[in-house]
C-alpha positions as a Markdown table, in Angstrom:
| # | Residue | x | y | z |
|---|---|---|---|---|
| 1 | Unk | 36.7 | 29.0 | -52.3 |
| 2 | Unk | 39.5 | 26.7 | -51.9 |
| 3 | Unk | 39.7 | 24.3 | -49.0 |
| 4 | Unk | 43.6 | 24.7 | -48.3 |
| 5 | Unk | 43.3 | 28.5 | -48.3 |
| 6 | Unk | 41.4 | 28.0 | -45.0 |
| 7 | Unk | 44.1 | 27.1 | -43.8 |
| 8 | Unk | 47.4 | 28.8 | -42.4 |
| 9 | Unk | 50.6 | 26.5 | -43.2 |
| 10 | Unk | 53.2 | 29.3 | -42.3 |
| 11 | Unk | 54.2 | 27.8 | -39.6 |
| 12 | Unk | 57.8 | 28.6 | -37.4 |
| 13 | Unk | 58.6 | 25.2 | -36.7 |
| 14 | Unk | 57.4 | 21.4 | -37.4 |
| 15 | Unk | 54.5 | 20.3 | -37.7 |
| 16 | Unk | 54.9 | 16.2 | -37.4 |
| 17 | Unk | 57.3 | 16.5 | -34.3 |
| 18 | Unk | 54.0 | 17.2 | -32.3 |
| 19 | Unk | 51.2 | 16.3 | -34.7 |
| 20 | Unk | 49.7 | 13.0 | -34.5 |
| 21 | Unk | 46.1 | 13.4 | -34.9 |
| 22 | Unk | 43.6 | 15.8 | -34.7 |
| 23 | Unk | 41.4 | 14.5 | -32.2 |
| 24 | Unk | 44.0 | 14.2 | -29.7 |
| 25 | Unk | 43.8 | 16.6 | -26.1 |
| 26 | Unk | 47.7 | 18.0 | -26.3 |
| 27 | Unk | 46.5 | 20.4 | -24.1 |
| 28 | Unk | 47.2 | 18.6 | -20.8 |
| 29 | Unk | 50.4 | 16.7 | -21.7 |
| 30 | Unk | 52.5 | 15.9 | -24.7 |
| 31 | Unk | 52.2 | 12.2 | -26.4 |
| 32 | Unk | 54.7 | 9.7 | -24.9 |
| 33 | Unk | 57.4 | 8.7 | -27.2 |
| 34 | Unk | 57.1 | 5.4 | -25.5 |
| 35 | Unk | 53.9 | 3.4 | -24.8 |
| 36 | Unk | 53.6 | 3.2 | -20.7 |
| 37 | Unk | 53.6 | -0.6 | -20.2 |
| 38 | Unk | 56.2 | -3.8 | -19.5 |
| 39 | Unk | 56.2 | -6.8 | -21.4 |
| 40 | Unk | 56.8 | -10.0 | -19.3 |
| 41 | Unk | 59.5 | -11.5 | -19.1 |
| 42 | Unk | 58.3 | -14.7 | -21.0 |
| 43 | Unk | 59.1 | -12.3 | -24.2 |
| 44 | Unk | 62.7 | -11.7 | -23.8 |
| 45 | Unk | 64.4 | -14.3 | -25.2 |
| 46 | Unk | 67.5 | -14.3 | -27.0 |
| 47 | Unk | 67.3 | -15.2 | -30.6 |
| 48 | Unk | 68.9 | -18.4 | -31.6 |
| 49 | Unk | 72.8 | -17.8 | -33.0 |
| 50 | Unk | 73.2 | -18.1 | -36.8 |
| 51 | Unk | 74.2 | -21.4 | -38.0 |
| 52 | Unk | 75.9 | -22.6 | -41.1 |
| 53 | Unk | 73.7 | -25.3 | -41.1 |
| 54 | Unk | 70.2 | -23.2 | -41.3 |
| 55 | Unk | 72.1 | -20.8 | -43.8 |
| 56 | Unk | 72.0 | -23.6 | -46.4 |
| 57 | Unk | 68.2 | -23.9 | -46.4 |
| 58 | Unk | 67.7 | -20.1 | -47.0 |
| 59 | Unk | 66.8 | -19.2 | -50.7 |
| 60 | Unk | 68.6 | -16.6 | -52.4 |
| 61 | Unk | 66.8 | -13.8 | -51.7 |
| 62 | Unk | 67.3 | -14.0 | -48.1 |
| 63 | Unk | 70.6 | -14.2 | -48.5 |
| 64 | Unk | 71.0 | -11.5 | -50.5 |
| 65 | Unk | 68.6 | -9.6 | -47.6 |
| 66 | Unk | 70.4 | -11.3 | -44.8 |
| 67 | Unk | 73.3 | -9.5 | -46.4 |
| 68 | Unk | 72.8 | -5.9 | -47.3 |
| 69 | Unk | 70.0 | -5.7 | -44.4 |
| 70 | Unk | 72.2 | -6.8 | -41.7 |
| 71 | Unk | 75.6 | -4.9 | -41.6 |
| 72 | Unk | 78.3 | -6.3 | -39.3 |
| 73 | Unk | 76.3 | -8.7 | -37.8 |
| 74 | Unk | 76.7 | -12.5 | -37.3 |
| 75 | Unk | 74.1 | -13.3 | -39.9 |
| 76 | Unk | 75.6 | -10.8 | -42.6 |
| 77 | Unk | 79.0 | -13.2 | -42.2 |
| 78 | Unk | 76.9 | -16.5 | -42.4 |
| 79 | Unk | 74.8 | -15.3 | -45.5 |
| 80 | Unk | 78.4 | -14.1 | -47.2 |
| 81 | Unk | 79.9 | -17.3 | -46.4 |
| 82 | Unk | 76.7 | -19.7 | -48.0 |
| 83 | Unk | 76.4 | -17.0 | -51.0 |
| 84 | Unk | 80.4 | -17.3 | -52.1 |
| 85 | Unk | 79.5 | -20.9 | -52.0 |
| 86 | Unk | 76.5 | -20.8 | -54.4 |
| 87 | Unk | 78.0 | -17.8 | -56.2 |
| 88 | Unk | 81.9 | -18.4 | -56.4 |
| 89 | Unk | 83.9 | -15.2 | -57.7 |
């Protein structure tokens, strides 16, 4: 006998929206979405604004990256500006 046919996979709606493993009681509540904790405030910084100056010590594969990656952000701009200048049209 064949291990899958032990198995019914007719199922009437999704399986991964509520599956995460088989060990786990859903019987009491559903999983969280969201882990139930707070990070302190120590780790919210805001990240440093893009320079032209750090863009020119980036190799070309991050600038490439930093480019198709990152669409209309600040560092999509600097990488396009530092790329036209290694790469002129």
């Amino acid at each position: 006998m064949h291990l899958l046919s032990c198995f019914n996979f007719a199922f009437e709606r999704s399986l991964y929206r509520t599956f995460a493993t088989p060990w786990a009681d859903y019987s009491v509540s559903q999983p969280l979405a969201e882990p139930n904790y707070h990070l302190p405030a120590c780790y919210n910084v805001n990240p440093p604004a893009p320079s032209a100056k750090r863009a020119k010590q980036w190799s070309d594969e991050t600038l490439f990256f930093a480019f198709y990656a990152m669409p209309r952000d600040q560092f999509q701009d600097v990488a396009a500006q530092e790329l036209l200048v290694e790469f002129p049209p």
